[in-house]
N, C-alpha and C positions, 0 to 999 in steps of 0.2 A: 419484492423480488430480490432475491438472494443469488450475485455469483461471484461464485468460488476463483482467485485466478493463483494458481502453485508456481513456485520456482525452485528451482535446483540449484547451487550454484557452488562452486570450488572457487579456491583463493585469488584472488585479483579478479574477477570476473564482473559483468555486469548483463543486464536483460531489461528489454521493454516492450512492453506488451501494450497491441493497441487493439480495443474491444469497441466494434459497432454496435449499436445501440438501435431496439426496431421501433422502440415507441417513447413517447415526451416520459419523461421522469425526471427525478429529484433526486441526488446522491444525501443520504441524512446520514452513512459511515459506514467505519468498515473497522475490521476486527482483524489482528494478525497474528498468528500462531506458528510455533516453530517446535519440531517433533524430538527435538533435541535440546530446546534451549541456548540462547545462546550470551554469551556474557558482557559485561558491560566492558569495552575496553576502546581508548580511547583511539590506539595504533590498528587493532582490529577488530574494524568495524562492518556490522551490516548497515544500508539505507534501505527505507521501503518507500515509495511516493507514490502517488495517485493524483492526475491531472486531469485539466482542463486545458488542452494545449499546454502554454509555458507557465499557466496558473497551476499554484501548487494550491491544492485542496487537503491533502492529510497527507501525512508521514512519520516514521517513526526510526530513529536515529540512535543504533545501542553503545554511544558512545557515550560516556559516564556524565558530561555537561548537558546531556539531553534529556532524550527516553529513557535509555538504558537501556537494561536487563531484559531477555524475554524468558521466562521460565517453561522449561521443555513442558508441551501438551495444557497449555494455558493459554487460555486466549485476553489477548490487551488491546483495546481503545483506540486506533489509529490520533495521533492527534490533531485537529482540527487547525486550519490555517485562512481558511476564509469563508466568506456566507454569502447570501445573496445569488443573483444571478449565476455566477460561476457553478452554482451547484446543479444547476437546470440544463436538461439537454433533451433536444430534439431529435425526431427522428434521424438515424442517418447519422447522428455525431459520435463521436470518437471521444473516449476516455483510456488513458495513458497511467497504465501502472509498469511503476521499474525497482527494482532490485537493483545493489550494489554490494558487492560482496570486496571491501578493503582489506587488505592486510595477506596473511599468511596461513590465517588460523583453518580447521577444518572445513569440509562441504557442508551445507544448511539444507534441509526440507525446511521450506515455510508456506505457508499457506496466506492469504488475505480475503475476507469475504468481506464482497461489497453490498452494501445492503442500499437498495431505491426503495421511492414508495412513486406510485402514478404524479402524475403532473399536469395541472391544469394552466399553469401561469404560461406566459409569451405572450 
């Protein structure tokens, strides 16, 4: 199961987005794409995160000591921050993806698709 969650975002801004979930699943990643590109810098920066509650599960950070770089209509790797349990949700739970848009630099399109597969564990 594949979903899509888009942000929009202009400078100093930030969003978060909380998605119910109808059935047991497993988050195994997510893929973040930006229709623009956007550059590694270290004053201005985007954040992307995906939670479990205050468990961070993937994020990508285009500040040059991190992720980096996203290369406009290329998709990259969210990167992985924890396993196990935290990955698993039940019916009825809530997964928290947010955008941070730091600095000064232009508006962003990005996109993030989260990718589950079914879930038998709990």
């Amino acid at each position: 199961m594949l979903i899509p969650v888009s942000f929009s975002l202009t400078a100093n801004t930030n969003q978060e987005k909380t998605l119910g979930l109808s059935q047991r699943v497993r988050l195994v990643g997510a893929k973040i794409c930006d229709s623009t590109g956007i550059a590694a810098d270290n004053s201005d920066y985007r954040q992307f995160e995906v939670k479990n509650g205050a468990t961070l599960l993937l994020d990508w950070d285009t500040r040059a000591a991190h992720e980096g770089a996203l290369t406009a209509d290329v998709s990259a790797d969210m990167a992985s921050h924890n396993a196990g349990a935290a990955l698993e949700f039940a019916p009825g739970d809530e997964i928290i993806v947010k955008s941070t848009h730091a600095g000064s630099g232009k508006a962003v399109e990005s996109m993030i698709m989260l990718e589950f597969e079914p879930s038998r564990q709990f």
